[in-house]
N, C-alpha and C positions, 0 to 999 in steps of 0.2 A: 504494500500500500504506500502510496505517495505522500510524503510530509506537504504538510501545508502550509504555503509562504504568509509573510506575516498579513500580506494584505486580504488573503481571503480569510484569516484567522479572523482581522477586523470586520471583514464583512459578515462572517457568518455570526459574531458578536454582538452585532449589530441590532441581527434578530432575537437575539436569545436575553432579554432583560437579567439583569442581575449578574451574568457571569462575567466573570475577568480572566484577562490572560494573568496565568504566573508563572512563566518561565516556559515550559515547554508541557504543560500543562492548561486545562481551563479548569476553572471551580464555582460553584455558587454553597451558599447557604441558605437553606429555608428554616423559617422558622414557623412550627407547627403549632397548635393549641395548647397540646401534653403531652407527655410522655408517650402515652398509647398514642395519638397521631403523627408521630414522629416515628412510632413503629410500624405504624399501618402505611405510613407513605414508605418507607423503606422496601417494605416489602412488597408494595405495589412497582419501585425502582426494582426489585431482583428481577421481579418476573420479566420488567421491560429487557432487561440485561441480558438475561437469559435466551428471550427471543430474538437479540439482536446479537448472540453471540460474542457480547463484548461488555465490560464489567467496571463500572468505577471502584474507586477509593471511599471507602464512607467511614464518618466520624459522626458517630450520633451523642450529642451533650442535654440532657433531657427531653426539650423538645426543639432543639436546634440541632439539625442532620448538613452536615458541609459533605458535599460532592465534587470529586476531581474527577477525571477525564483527561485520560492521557495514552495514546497506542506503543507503550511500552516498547515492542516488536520493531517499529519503526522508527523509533527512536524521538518521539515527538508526536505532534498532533496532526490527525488526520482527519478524512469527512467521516469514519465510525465515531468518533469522537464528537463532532458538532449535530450529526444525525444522532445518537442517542442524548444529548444534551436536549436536541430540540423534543424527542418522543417523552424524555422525561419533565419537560416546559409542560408537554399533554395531561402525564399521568398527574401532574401537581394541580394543573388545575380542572383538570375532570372531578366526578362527583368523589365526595370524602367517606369513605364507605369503614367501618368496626368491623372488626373479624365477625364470620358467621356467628349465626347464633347456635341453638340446638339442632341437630341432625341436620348441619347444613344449613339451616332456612338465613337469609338476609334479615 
């Protein structure tokens, strides 16, 4: 995968509110209601990760969760890196959903 020159770094920046470049990485911090919603978004970030084959750095501080993003592999940042940034922009402000309840039910 291709590293990304700094100008498309900025551009794709641009779109993504809150993140910053830091070095050869991006990051944002969200800050959630509680504890449990800072857990229930993390885990709604695995599964995005999961399906996109590619996995940030998470620092969860009660209900403040900081995310990096960085393609290790290629030595810097890449578009997996700003495409999962923007899919987790989705999962944050999609609906805020609590673990199931009993047998499953929502």
């Amino acid at each position: 995968m291709e590293l990304l020159d700094d100008g498309a770094v900025q551009t794709a920046l641009a779109s993504l509110p809150g993140w910053e470049r830091n070095g050869d990485r991006i990051t944002k911090t969200y800050q959630l209601k509680d504890f449990r919603g800072a857990m229930t978004f993390v885990e709604r970030v695995a599964v995005a990760a999961e399906e996109a084959g590619h996995h940030p750095d998470i620092d969860i501080r009660w209900n403040k969760v900081t995310l990096a993003l960085s393609t290790h592999s290629a030595g810097g940042l890449t578009e997996r890196d700003t495409n999962l940034a923007q899919r987790i922009e989705r999962v944050f402000g999609g609906p805020r959903h609590h673990p199931p309840g009993p047998a499953g039910q929502d």
